[in-house]
C-alpha positions as CSV (number, residue, x, y, z in Angstrom):
1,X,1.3,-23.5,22.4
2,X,4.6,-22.6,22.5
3,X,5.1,-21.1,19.2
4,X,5.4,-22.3,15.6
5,X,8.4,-24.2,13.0
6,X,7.0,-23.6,9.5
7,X,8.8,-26.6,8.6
8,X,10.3,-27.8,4.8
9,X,9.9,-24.5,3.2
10,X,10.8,-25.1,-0.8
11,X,12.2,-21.7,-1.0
12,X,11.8,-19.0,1.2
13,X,12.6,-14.8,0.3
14,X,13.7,-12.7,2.8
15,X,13.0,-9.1,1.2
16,X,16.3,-8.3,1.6
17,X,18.3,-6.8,-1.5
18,X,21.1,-8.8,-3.7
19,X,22.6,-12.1,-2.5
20,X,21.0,-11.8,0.9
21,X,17.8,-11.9,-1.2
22,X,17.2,-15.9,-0.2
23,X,17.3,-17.8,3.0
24,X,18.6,-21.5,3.0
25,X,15.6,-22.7,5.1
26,X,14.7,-24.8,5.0
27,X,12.9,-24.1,8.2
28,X,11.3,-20.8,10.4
29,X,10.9,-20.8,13.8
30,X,8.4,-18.8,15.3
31,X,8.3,-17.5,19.2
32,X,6.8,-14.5,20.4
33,X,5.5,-13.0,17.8
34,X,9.1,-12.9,16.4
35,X,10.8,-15.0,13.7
36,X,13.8,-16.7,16.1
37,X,15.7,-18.7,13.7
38,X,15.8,-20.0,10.1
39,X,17.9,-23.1,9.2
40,X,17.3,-26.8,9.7
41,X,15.5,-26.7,13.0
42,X,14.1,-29.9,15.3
43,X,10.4,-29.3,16.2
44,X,10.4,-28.4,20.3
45,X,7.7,-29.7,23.0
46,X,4.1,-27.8,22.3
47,X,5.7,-26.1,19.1
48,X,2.9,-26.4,16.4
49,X,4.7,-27.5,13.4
50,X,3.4,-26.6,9.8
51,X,4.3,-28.2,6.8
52,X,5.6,-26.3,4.2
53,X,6.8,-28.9,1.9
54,X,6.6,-27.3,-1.6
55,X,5.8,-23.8,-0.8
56,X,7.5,-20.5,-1.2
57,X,7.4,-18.1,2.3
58,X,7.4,-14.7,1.4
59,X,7.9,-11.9,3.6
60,X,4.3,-10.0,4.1
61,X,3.6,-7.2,1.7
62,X,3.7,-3.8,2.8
63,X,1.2,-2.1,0.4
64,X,1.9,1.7,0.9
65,X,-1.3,3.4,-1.2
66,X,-4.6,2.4,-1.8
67,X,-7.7,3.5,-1.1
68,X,-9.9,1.2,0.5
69,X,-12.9,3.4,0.3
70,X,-12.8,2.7,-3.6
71,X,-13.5,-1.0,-3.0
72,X,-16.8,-0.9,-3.8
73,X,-16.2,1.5,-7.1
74,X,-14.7,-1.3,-9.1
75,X,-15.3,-1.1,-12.8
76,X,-17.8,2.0,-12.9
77,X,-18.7,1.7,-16.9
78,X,-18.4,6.2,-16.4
79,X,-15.1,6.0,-15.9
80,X,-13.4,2.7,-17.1
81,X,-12.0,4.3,-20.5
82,X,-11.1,7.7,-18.9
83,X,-7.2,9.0,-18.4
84,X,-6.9,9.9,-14.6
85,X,-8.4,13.8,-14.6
86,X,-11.7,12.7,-16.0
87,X,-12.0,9.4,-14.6
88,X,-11.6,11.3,-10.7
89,X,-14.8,13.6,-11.7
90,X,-16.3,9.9,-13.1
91,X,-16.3,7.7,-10.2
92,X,-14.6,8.8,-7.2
93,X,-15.6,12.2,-6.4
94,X,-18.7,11.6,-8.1
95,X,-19.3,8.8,-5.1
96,X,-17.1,10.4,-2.6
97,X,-20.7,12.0,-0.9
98,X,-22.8,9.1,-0.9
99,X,-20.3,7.3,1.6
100,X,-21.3,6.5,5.0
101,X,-20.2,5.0,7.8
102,X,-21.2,1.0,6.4
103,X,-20.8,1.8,3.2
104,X,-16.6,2.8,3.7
105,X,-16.9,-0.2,6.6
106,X,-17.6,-2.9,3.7
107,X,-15.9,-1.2,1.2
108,X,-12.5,-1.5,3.8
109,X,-13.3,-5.0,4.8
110,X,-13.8,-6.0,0.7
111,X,-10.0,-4.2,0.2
112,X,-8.4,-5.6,3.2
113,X,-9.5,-8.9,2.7
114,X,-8.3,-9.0,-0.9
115,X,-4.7,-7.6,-0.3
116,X,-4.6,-10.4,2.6
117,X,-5.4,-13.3,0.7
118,X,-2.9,-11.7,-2.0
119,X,-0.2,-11.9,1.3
120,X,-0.4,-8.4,2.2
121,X,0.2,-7.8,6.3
122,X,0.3,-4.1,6.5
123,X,-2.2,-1.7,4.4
124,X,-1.4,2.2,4.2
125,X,-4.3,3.7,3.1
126,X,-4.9,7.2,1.8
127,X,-8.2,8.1,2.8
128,X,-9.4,12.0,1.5
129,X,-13.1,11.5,1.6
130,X,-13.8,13.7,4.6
131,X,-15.6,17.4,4.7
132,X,-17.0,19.3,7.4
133,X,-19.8,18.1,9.5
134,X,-19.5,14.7,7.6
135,X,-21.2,12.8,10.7
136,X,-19.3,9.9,11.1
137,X,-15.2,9.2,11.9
138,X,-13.7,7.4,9.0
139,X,-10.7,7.3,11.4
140,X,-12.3,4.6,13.5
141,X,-14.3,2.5,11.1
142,X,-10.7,2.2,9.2
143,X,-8.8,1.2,12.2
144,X,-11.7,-0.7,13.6
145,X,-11.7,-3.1,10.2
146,X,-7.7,-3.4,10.0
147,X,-7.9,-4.4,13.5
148,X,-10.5,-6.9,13.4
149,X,-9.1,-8.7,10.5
150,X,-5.5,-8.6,11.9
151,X,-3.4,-6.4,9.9
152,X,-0.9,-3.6,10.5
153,X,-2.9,-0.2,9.2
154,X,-1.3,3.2,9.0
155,X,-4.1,5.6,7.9
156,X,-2.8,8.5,5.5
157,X,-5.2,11.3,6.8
158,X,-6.4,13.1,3.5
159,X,-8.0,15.9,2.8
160,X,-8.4,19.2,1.1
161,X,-8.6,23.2,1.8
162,X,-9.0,24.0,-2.2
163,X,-12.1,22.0,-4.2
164,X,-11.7,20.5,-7.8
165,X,-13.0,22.1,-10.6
166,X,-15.5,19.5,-11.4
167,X,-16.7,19.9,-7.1
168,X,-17.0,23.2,-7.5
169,X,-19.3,23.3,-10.3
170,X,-21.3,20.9,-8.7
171,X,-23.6,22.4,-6.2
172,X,-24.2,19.5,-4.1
173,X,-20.6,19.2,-3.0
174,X,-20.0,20.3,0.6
175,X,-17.2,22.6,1.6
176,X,-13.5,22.0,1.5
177,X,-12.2,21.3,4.9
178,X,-10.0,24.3,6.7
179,X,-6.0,24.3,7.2
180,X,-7.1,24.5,11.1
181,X,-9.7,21.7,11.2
182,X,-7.4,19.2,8.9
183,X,-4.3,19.9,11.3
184,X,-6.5,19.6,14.5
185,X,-8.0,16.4,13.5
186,X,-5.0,15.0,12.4
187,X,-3.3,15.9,16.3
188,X,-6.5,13.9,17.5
189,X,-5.9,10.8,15.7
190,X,-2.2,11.0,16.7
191,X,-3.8,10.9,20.2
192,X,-6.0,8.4,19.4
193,X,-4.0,5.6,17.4
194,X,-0.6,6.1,16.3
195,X,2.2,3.8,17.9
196,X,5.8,5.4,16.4
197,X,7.3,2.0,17.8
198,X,9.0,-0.2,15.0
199,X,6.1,-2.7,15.5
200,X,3.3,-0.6,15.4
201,X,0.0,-1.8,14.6
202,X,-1.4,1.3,14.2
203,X,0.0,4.7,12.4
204,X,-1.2,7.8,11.1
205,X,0.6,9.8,8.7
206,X,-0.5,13.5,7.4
207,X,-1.7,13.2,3.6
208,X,-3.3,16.3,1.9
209,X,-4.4,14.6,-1.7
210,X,-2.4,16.0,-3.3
211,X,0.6,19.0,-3.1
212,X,-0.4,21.1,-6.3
213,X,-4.2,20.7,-6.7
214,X,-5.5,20.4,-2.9
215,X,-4.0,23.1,-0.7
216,X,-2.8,26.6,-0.8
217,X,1.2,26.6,-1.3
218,X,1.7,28.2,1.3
219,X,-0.8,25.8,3.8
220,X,2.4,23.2,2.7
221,X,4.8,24.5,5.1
222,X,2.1,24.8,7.7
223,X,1.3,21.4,7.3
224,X,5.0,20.3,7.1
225,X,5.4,22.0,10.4
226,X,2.6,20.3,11.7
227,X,3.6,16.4,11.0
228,X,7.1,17.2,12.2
229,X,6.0,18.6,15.7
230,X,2.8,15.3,15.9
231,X,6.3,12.8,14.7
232,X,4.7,11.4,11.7
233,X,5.2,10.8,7.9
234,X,4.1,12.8,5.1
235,X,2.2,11.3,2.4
236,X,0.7,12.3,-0.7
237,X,0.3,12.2,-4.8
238,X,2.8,13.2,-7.4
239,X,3.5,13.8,-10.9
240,X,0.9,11.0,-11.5
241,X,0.2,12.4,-15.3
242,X,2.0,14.8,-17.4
243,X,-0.6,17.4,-15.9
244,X,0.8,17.9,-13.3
245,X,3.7,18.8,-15.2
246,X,2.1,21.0,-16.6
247,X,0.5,22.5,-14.0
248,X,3.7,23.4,-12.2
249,X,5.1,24.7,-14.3
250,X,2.4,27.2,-15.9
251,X,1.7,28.4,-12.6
252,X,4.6,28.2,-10.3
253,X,7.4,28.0,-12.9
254,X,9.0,25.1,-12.1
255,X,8.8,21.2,-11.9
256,X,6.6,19.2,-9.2
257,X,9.3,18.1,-7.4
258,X,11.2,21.4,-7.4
259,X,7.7,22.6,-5.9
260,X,7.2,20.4,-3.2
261,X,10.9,21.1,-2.5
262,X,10.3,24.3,-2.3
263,X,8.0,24.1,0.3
264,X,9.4,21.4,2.9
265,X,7.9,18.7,1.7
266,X,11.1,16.1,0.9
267,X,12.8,14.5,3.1
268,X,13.0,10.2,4.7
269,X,9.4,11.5,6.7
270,X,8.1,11.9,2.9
271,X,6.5,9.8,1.0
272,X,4.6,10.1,-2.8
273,X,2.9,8.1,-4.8
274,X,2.8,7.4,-8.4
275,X,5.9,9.8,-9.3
276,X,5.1,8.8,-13.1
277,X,6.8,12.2,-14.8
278,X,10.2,12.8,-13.3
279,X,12.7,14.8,-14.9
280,X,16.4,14.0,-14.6
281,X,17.3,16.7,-12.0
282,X,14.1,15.3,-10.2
283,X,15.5,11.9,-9.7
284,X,18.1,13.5,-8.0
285,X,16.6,15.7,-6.1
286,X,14.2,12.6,-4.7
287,X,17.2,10.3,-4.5
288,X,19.2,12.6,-2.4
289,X,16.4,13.6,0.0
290,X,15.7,10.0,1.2
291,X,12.0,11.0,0.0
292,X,10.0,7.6,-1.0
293,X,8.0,6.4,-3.7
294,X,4.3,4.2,-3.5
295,X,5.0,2.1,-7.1
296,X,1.6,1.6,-8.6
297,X,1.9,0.1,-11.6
298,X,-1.3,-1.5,-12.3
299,X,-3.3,1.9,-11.5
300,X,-0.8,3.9,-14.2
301,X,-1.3,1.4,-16.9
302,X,-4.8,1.4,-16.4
303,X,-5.3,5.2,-16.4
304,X,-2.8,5.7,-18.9
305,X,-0.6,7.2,-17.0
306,X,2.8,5.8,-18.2
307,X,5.3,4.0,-16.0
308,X,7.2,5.0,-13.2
309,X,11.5,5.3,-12.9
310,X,11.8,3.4,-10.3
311,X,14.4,1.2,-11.0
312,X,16.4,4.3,-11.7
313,X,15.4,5.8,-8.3
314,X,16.5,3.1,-6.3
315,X,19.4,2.7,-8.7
316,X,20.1,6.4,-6.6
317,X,19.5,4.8,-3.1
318,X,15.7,6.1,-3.0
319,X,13.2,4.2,-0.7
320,X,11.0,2.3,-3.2
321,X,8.0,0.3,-2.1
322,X,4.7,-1.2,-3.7
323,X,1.2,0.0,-3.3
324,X,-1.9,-1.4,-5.5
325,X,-3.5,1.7,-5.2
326,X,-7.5,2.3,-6.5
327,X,-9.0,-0.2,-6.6
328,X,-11.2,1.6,-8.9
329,X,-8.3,2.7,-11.1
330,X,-7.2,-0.6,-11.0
331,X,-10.0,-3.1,-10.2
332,X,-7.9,-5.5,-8.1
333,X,-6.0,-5.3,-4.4
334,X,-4.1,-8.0,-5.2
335,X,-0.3,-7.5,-4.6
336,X,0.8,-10.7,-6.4
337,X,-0.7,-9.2,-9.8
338,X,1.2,-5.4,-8.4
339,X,4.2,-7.4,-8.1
340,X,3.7,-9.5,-11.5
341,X,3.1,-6.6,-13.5
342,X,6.1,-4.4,-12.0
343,X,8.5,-6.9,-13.2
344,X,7.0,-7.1,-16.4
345,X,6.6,-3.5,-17.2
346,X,10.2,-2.6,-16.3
347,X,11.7,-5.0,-18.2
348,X,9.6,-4.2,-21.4
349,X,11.1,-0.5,-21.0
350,X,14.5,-1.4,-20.1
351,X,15.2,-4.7,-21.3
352,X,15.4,-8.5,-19.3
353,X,17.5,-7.6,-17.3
354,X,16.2,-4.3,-16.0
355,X,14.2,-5.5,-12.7
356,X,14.7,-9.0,-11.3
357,X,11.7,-10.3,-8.9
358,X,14.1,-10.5,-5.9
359,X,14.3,-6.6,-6.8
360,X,10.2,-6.3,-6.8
361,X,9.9,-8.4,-3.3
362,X,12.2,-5.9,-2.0
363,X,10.7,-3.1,-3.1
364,X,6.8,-4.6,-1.9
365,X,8.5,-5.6,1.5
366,X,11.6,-4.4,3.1
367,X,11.0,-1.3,0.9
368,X,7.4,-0.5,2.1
369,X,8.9,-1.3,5.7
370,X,11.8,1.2,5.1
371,X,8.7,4.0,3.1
372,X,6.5,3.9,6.3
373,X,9.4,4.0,8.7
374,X,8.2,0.8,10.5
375,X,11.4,-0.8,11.2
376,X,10.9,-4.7,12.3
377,X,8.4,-5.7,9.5
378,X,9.2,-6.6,5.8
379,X,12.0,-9.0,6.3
380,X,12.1,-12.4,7.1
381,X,15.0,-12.7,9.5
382,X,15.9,-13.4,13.1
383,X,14.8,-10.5,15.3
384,X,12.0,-9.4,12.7
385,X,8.5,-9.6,13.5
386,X,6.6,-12.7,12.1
387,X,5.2,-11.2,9.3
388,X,5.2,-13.8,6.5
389,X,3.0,-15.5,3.8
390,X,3.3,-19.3,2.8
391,X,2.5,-19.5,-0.6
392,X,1.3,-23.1,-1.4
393,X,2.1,-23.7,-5.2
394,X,0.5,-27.4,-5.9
395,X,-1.0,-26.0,-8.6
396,X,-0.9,-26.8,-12.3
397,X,0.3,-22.9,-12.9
398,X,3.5,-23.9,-11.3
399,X,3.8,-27.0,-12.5
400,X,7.3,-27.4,-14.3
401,X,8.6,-24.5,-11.9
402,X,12.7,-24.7,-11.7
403,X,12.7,-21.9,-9.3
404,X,10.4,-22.0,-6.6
405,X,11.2,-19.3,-5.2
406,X,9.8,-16.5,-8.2
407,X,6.9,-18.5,-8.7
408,X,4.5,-16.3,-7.1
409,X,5.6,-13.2,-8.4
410,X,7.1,-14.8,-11.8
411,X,4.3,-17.1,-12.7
412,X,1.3,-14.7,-12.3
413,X,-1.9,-15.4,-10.6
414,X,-2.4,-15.7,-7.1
415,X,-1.6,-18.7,-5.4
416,X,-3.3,-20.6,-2.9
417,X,-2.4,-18.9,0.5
418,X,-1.2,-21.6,3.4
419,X,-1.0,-19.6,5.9
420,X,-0.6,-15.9,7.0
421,X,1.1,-14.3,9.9
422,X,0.5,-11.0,11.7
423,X,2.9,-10.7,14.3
424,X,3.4,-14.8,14.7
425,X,-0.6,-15.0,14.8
426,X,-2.3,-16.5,11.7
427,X,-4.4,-14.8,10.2
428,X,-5.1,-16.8,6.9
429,X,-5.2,-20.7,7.1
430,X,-5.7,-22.8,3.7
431,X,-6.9,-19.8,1.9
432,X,-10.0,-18.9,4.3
433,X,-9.5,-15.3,6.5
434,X,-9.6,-16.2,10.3
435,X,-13.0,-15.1,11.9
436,X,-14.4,-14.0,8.6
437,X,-17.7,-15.1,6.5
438,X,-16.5,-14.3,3.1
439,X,-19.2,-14.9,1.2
440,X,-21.4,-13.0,3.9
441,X,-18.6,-9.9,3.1
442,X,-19.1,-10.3,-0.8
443,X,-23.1,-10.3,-0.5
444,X,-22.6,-6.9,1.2
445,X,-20.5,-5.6,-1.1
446,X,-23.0,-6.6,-3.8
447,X,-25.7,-4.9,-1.8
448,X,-23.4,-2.0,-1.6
449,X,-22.4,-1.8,-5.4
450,X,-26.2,-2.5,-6.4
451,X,-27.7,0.8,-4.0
452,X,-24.8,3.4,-5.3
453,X,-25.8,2.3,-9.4
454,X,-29.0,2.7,-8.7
């Protein structure tokens, strides 16, 4: 096989920004892993030709938070009414100790599966449930499950020197981790899996949980110092709620971002998410750093949290991207329904016209691609790497569709997913993940769910 020609696209997106948002199509040609052309194209000897005749193609999604481990923590009644602060003591630091190596393994698979059959090619994960002695390498089960299931994975390496309050009343919790052991580890997945090319498959970035709450201000810039001498990203959570407004400014006299600022941690390697409370002087200072925001939309409405500026930081030229976050502070790791809801809640703050959905597949595409600093993903163009999701919409939700093209982020609800590419290999075919026994994966996540309530 010679490669592939997705053939009679109805309307294909190219996650680029403004009038370069839409490709004419009606055809992609696929060779080498690479998309080679888009146009009316002529099927060539041993190309396999796929009919798209009615669908939209979609760039994948680059989801840049979540937290896979929380998978299996999906509706805990504990926590389901709770604004963020006591809903983390509620479910998942309550949980956080009970995981163990098959228990994050099927809560990973559960996540990873969802966001692909949403259209999601690469997952960045923030994973902070480590502590000394802990027995097993998160590390590898994470990379192990992306890589089995076919996705682009860049693990966000978490962690913490300084327990919560709620851990630190609670006997049973182990240790906090040290500055040393965190910085060493993180040099040893480095070794171990991160590809800085601008196709990686694998990356690791440096993610302390978050700046305020989880290390010492001063561990910051030794961490800082750290990621820029290993060449990777900076991750981490920000001004999520108005406590950590708060916070800052009671104890360090200042704002959050002023903070982090303070102590080296802006800058294009940087990324937050959330970003819910910014001041005006803090849009700037994000804006004019090249530092990037993880828009989670569906986590802060469901915690309360209130909504993000987002269109006004990318208004400024900051990176903004998508990221589903939870999904136990959000119960779903679906990116259509991340997508769906951030045009909907912009546009009930700033009017119809705030955020157009060729503004939100930029943001959960090209923008995640731009977030993570992987440079050939996120776009569907000549050059780029085939990446893509063929959205089938023979369905009665988008019946009467005059614009084919919005559908799947417009209409709401996922829809049937054709096909899905990895690097020009498909991963998804008619709706089924390649090589994988769903209902085999949901019976264990069952299991799982079932043994933790009990």
């Amino acid at each position: 096989m010679s490669g592939y020609l997705i053939r009679g696209a109805a309307a294909i997106m190219t996650g680029l920004p403004g009038v370069a948002a839409r490709a004419a199509g009606p055809d992609i040609r696929i060779a080498d892993g690479h998309v080679e052309a888009i146009g009316a194209l002529e099927p060539r000897p041993g190309e396999r030709v796929l009919d798209a005749s009615g669908c939209a193609v979609y760039p994948g999604w680059v989801n840049t938070h979540h937290h896979l481990a929380q998978c299996v923590l999906k509706g805990v009644p504990a926590g389901i009414n709770l604004p963020l602060m006591q809903w983390l003591d509620a479910v998942p630091y309550r949980y956080r100790y009970r995981f163990d190596e098959d228990l994050l393994r099927t809560a990973a698979e559960i996540g990873i599966a969802e966001l692909m059959l949403s259209g999601v090619t690469t997952v960045a994960d923030h994973h902070y449930v480590y502590w000394p002695g802990i027995g097993y390498d998160p590390a590898a089960v994470l990379f192990d499950a992306a890589g089995r299931l076919g996705v682009r994975f860049v693990l966000c390496r978490g962690g913490a020197t300084v327990p919560r309050d709620f851990e630190a009343r609670d006997p049973r919790a182990p240790k906090p981790e040290t500055l040393d052991g965190i910085v060493r580890d993180v040099a040893r997945l480095v070794e171990a899996f991160h590809d800085p090319g601008p196709e990686a498959m694998r990356r690791v970035a440096l993610a302390p949980s978050t700046p305020t709450w989880s290390v010492r201000p001063d561990e910051l810039n030794v961490l800082a110092r750290a990621a820029r001498e290993l060449g990777i990203r900076r991750h981490s959570h920000l001004s999520e709620t108005a406590d950590y407004v708060r916070y800052c400014r009671e104890v360090h006299g200042m704002l959050p971002v002023q903070f982090v600022a303070e102590h080296d941690w802006l800058g294009p390697d940087v990324w937050f998410a959330h970003m819910v409370h910014l001041a005006d002087e803090e849009i700037g200072l994000v804006a004019d750093s090249g530092t990037g925001i993880a828009h989670c939309p569906a986590s802060n409405c469901r915690l309360g949290s209130g909504i993000a500026r987002a269109p006004e930081l990318a208004a400024r030229g900051a990176p903004v991207s998508l990221g589903v976050d939870g999904a136990a502070s959000n119960e779903s790791s679906d990116m259509i329904a991340e997508a769906h809801l951030a045009w909907y809640v912009h546009r009930a703050r700033g009017g119809a016209g705030a955020v157009t959905v060729e503004d939100v597949v930029h943001w959960g595409t090209h923008g995640g691609a731009a977030v993570l600093g992987i440079g050939r993903i996120g776009v569907l163009a000549p050059g780029y790497c085939a990446d893509l999701a063929v959205y089938d919409l023979d369905d009665v939700s988008y019946a009467g569709l005059h614009d084919v093209a919005i559908g799947p982020v417009a209409a709401g609800g996922r829809p049937a997913l054709k096909w899905l590419m990895v690097g020009g290999e498909i991963r998804v075919e008619d709706d089924a993940i390649v090589g994988v026994e769903l209902p085999a994966l949901i019976a264990r996540a069952r299991e799982a769910v079932r043994k933790l309530a009990a």
